[in-house]
Structure formats: structure tokens, C-alpha cells
N, C-alpha and C positions, 0 to 999 in steps of 0.2 A: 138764430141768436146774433144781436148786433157785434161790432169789434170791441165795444165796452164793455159788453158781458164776458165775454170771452179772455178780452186782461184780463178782468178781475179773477176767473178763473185759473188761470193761469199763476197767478199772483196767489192763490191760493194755497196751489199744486206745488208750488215752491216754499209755502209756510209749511205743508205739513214736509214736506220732504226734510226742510231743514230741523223741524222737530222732530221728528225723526230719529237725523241724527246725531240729537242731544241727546235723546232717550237712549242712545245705543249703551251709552255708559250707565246706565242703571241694570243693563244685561254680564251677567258672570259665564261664562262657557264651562259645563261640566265635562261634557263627550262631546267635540268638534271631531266630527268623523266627513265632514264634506269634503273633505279631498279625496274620498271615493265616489264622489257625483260623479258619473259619466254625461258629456254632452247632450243625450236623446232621452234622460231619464225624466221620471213625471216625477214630480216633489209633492209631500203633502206639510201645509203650514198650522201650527196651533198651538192656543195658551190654555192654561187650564190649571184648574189647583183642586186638590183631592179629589181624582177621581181613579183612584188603582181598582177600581170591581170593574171598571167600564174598560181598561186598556186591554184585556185579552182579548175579547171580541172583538172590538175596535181595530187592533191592530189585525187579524187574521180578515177581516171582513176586507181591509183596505189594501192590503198584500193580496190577496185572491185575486181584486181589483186591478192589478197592476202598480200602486205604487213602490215606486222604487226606493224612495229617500223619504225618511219625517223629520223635518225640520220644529222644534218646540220650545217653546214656554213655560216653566213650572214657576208658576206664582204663589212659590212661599207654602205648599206641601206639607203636610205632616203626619201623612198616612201612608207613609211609602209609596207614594207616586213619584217619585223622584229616584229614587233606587233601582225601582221598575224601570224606568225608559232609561237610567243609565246603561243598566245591562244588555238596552238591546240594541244590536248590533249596524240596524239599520235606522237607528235614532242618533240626528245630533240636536244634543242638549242644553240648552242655556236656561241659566235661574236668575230669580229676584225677589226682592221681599220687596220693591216699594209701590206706590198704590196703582191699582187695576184702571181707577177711575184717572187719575191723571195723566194714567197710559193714551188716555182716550180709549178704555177700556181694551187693553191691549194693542191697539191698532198700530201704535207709533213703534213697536217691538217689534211685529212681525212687519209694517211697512219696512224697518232697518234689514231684518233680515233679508224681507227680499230683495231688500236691493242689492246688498252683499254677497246673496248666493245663488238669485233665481233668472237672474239674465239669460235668457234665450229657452227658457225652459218653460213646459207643462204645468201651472201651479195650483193644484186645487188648496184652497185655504177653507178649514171644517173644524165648527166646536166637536168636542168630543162625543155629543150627544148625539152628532147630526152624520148621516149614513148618504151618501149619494146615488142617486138612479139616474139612470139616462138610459133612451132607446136602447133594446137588445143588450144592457148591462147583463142580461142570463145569458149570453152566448157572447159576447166580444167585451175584450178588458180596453180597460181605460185608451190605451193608446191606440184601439183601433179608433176609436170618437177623437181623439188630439188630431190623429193622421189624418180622418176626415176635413175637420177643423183648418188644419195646413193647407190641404187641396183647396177648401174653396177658401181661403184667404178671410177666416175668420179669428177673429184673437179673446173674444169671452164668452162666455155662454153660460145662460141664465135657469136657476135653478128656484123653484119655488119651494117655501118649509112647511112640508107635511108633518102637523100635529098629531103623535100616535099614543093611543091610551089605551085600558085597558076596559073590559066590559063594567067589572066593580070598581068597587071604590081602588084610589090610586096605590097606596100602600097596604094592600089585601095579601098581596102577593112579592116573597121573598126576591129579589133581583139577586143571583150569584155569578159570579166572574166565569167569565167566558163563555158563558150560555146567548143565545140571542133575544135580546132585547123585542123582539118585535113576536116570541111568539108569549108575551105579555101582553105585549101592547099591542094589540093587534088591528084595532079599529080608530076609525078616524073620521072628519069631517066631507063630504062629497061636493059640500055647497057653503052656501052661508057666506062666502067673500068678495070683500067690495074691490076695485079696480080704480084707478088713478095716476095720471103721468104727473111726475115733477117737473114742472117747466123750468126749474133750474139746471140740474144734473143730465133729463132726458128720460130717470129713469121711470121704469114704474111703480107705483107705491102700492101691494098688496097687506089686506087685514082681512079679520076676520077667524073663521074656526074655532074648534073648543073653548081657546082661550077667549077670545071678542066675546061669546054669548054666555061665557059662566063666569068671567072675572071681569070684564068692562064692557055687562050689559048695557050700564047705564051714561056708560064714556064711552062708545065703540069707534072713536078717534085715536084715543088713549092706547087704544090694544098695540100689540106688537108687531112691528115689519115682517111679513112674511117675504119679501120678495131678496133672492139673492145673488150674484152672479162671482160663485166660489172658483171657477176655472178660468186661468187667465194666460195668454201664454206673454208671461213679463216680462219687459222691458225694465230698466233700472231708473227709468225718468216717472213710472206709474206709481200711482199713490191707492190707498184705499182712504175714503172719506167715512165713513159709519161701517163698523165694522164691517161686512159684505155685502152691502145692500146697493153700494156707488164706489166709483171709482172716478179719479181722474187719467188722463185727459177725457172729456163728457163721451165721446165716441163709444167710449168700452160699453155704456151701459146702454147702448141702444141695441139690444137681445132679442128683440121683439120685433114683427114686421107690421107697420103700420100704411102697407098699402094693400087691404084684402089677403095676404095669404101668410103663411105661418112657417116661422123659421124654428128650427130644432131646439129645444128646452129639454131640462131634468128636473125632479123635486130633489129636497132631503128631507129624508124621512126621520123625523124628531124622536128622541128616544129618552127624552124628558122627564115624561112622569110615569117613572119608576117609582119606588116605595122609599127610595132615598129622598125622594123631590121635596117632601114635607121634612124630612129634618136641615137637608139645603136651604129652604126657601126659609125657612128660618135664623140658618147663619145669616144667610146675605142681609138678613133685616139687619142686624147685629155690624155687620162689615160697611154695610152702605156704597159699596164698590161696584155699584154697577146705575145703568142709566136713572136720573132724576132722583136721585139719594134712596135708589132701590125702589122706588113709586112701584115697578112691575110684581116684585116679591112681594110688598104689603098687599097688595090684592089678592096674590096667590094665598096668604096665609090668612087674608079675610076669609075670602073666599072657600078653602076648603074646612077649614072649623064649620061651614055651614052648610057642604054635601062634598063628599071625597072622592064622587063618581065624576066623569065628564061624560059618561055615555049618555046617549041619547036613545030617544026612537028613529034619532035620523040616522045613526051612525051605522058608517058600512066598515067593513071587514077587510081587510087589507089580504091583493091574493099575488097580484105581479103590477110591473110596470106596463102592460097592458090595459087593466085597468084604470091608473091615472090614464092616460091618454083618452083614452074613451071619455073620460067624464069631465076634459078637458082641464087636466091639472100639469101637461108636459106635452109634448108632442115632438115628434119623430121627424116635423119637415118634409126635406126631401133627402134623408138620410134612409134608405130602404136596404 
């Protein structure tokens, strides 16, 4: 990249930053409990609005995990999602009712936060829906892979979004709080995704799965970024450009190795279409607050008026993170 390209980016990195911190003032603090952040802790970042059936799982799944601290977002609630994480202990909480989409769909919230409380720390940033895997995540918690991460003087690490469904139709099957989502959804896409670098960013631009081939068969441009790089260990000068797909300064997003051999990836495994997804994907038409005046929802709510399965005869079974690696959805590196 010339030194033109590079101002400009930089110049960038400095617009969203300071948008940023305009947006900060559109954040209310309900439970600021970060004064019990310890220095070595992992933080997890996220906005979100009604979702109180998904936070019991959610939270035991990520706690198991190892994280220590949630840093969130309640975007204007009215289902008691906001009650919920005030109560918990290891949640600190900020609210807001103004819009999602001007947020730059949250990103300019959580970019404020982390600049405010994530300096020198571990930060996975995850929608509520989205479950993180990484090598041997069934036997070592998060901070064995950070420690790793430190040793060999790595600072992001890239997670691809496994789309998980269920064998029927999507809304077949009751979703109840604190049950695991995944033994609903339990199948998923093995293939079917196309591959492409940004020669702006560096990074890579993944599509494809359930979604590309039942909702933008006929746009499979249009479908949605799969590629994402949620763990970051942040600095207060880092920014996020589209929610978790890019990052500034351009470095972070090079997660990949592109001379013959394969540096260590995770997916997250989507836990989307649930039986909520179609009365969701509905409000959102209604809210319009989310990318291209909701463009992705009108397709989902085309789209399933006219078959409410995404299974396939391709679709395989979801068993461990073993399996992504084999069929080349993550990979282990030289992490053993």
C-alpha cells in the first residue's frame, strides 16, 4: 500500500475515533461495575435489544469460556433484557434509545467503550446470537488461546460465521432460555462459500451458506459478510470499521497467512434461526435499523413465506470444532 493510501486511512481511523466520541453521549451508564476489571482479564463487548430468552445460555456458555467481564449495550429493550443484565454481577451496563443505524449499527458505542475500558486487555466483541470456537475451546478456556496469542506476538484473530439451522422448518421448534441453542440448530453449511481479499482493509471477504443460496440466490453478492476478527488484544488508538469484519490500523486484519501455510482461526457458530427469527425479522422490516434500510430482513421475510427450512441434502450435522477444521472452516495453525 502506497503512503497515500495509508494517510487516507489513517485519516479515517481518526474520523471514526472521534465519532466515536460524540456518540459517547448518546450512552446512559446503568451498572458501571468496571472498576472491578482486573489488568489480565478477558472482556466480552456487545449491543443488543430484546433478547432476555438468549442471555441465560449466553451468558453460562461465555463464563465457562473464561470471560471475565461483559461490557453492553441495551438498545431501547422492552422485554426485560435490561433488568436482566443489570442484575448480573459481572455485567456493566449502558443504555440508549437512539438509532442502531446511526450508530453505525452500534459500532461507534462499543468503539467508545473500548477505548474507555479495554486498553491492554483481551476483547472478544460477539452479537448475542454468535458462540465462539477456537482450537481445543473443549479442553482450554479462552485465556489459554490469548496467552498463546501473547507468546507469539499476535494481537487479532479471525473467526469465520457459521450459519446454524435446524433440520425443519425454522420456527418448528419452541427456543426456551437457557437451553442450548445448538441442539436445535444443529446443522449447517460444509461448503458453498466464495473467498476474496479487500485490497483496501487487507481483509478477507467471506459469503456464502444457508443464507447466499436461500435468500440471495439470485444477488449472491448481496448475501452477508461472513468473515470476522472478534478477538482483539486493544489498544485505545484501534477502531472497528463494519462491525467485526475490519479494523483499523489495516495490520489487525491480516489473520490469514498468505504465503502457503495457515495461521490459527475460530468460527462463530450463529444461532440465528431460532423460532424467534421470523417474528425478529419482521420487526427489523418495521425499525429499518440495520444495514441498507434492513435490505438483509426483506429477503429473510421474502424468503421464508416461501420455505421455512434452510436444510438441505447438503447439510451436515454439527459434532465439535474438530470438524470445522477438517473441512476447512478454522484451523489450529501451529497451536497443538
Amino acid at each position: 500500500m502506497g503512503a497515500i493510501s495509508s494517510y487516507r486511512l489513517r485519516l479515517q481511523r481518526k474520523r471514526w475515533r472521534l465519532r466515536a466520541l460524540r456518540k459517547r453521549r448518546e450512552l446512559k451508564p446503568v451498572a458501571d461495575r468496571t472498576v472491578s476489571i482486573r489488568d489480565d482479564d478477558v472482556l466480552l463487548f456487545s449491543t443488543l435489544r430484546n433478547e432476555r430468552v438468549r442471555l441465560p445460555y449466553f451468558f453460562k456458555y461465555y463464563r465457562d469460556l473464561g470471560i471475565n467481564h461483559f461490557i453492553m449495550v441495551d438498545n431501547g429493550s422492552d422485554d426485560g433484557t435490561r433488568e436482566y443484565l443489570e442484575s448480573q454481577p459481572d455485567v456493566s451496563l449502558w443504555t440508549t434509545n437512539k438509532s442502531y443505524r446511526r450508530a453505525r449499527f452500534g459500532v461507534d458505542w462499543l468503539n467508545w467503550l473500548q477505548r474507555r475500558y479495554a486498553q491492554g486487555h483481551w476483547c472478544l466483541t460477539v452479537d448475542i446470537d454468535e458462540f465462539f470456537i477456537y482450537p481445543f475451546c473443549d479442553t482450554r478456556p479462552i485465556r489459554a488461546l490469548t496467552d498463546w496469542l501473547d507468546a507469539s506476538s499476535i494481537k487479532s484473530f479471525g473467526a469465520m460465521l457459521v450459519d446454524m439451522y435446524p433440520r425443519g422448518a425454522v420456527d418448528a421448534e419452541e427456543y426456551r432460555a437457557g437451553a442450548n441453542p445448538f441442539e436445535i440448530a444443529e446443522w449447517f453449511d460444509s461448503g458453498n462459500y466464495t473467498i476474496h481479499k479487500n485490497s483496501k482493509f487487507g481483509n478477507l471477504w467471506i459469503q456464502g451458506g444457508p443464507r447466499a443460496r436461500t435468500f440471495f440466490y439470485d444477488q449472491p453478492e448481496r448475501a452477508p459478510a461472513l468473515n470476522k476478527i472478534p478477538l482483539v488484544k486493544w489498544h485505545r488508538t484501534y477502531t472497528y470499521v463494519s462491525a467485526t469484519h475490519m479494523l483499523l490500523p489495516r495490520g489487525l486484519n491480516l489473520v490469514y497467512d498468505e504465503w502457503g501455510g495457515e495461521k490459527a482461526s475460530g468460527c462463530l457458530l450463529h444461532a440465528k434461526f431460532l423460532n424467534s427469527f421470523v417474528e425478529k425479522s419482521e420487526e427489523e422490516l418495521v425499525r429499518k435499523q440495520h444495514y441498507a434500510n434492513s435490505h438483509e430482513y426483506r429477503a429473510y421475510n421474502d424468503g421464508l413465506k416461501d420455505n421455512a427450512s434452510l436444510w438441505c441434502k447438503w447439510s451436515e450435522k454439527y459434532i465439535n470444532w474438530r470438524q470445522l477444521e477438517i473441512l476447512g472452516l478454522m484451523s489450529k495453525g501451529n497451536w497443538a
